[in-house]
C-alpha positions as CSV (number, residue, x, y, z in Angstrom):
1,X,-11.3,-6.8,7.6
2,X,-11.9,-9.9,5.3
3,X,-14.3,-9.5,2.4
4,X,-15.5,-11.8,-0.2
5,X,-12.8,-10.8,-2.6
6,X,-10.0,-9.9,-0.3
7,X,-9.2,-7.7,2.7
8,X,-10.4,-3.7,3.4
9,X,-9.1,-1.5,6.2
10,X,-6.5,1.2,6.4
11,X,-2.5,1.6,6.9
12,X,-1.4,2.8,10.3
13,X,1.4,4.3,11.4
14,X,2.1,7.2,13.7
15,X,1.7,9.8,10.9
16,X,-1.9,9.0,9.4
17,X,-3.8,6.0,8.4
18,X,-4.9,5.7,4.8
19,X,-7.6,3.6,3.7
20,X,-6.7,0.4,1.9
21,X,-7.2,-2.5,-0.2
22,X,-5.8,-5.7,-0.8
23,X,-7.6,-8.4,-3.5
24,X,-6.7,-11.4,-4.7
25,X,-6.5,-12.8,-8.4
26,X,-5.2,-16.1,-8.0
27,X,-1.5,-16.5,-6.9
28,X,-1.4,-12.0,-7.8
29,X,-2.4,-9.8,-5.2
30,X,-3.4,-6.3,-6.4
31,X,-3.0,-3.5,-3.3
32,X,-4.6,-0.7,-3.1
33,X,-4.4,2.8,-1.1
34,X,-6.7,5.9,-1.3
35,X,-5.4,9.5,-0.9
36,X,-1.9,8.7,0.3
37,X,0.5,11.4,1.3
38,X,1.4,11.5,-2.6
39,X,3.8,15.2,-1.1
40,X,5.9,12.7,1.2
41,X,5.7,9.6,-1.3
42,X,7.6,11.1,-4.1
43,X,10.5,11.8,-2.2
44,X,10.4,7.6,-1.5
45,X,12.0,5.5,-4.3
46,X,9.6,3.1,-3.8
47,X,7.0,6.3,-5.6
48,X,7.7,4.3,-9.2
49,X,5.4,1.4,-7.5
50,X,2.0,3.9,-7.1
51,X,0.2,4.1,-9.6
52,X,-3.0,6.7,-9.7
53,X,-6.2,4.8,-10.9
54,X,-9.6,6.8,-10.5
55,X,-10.6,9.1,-7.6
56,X,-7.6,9.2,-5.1
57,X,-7.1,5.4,-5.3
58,X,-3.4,3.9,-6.6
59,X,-2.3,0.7,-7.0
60,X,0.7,-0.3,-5.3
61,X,2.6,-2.4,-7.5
62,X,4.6,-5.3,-5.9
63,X,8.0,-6.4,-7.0
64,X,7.7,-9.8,-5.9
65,X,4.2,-11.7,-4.0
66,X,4.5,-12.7,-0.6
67,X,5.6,-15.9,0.6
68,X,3.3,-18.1,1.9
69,X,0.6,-15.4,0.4
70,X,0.5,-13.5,3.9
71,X,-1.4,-10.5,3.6
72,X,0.4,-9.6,6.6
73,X,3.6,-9.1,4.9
74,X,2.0,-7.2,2.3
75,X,0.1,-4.4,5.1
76,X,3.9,-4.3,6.9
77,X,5.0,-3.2,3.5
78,X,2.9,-0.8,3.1
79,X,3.0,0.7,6.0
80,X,7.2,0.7,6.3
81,X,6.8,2.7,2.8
82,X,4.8,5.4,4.5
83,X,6.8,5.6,7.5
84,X,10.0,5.9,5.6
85,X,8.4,9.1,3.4
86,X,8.0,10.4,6.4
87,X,11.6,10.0,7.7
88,X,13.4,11.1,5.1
89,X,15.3,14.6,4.4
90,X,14.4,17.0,2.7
């Protein structure tokens, strides 16, 4: 869902959604996600990118910005990581 300063909403996949944020400060977009499955995440090397701010909420740090600045790209993203810390052996 669009807000004033960006989009709100959650991740999907097929093992959980997660609340979620995405804003934009100029050409940077700063993404968000509250109380991921931190368990599954660390076994992901893509962990490195979450960083814990306040409260249950990290910031998902992006190695490069989107093309085109599509927010759609950026939610895919997202939502591959979680699926793949899933997926992964233990």
């Amino acid at each position: 869902m669009k807000d004033g300063k960006g989009y709100s909403g959650y991740y999907r996949t097929r093992y959980g959604a997660w609340k979620g944020s995405i804003q934009r400060r100029g050409d940077r977009f700063r993404v968000y996600i509250h109380n991921p499955p931190t368990d599954q995440l660390k076994q992901h090397s893509r962990w490195v990118c979450f960083y814990w701010k306040r409260k249950g909420i990290y910031e998902i740090n992006l190695s490069l910005n989107p093309r085109g600045k599509d927010i759609d790209s950026i939610i895919f993203y997202v939502e591959q990581i979680l699926c793949e810390s899933f997926e992964m052996e233990r």
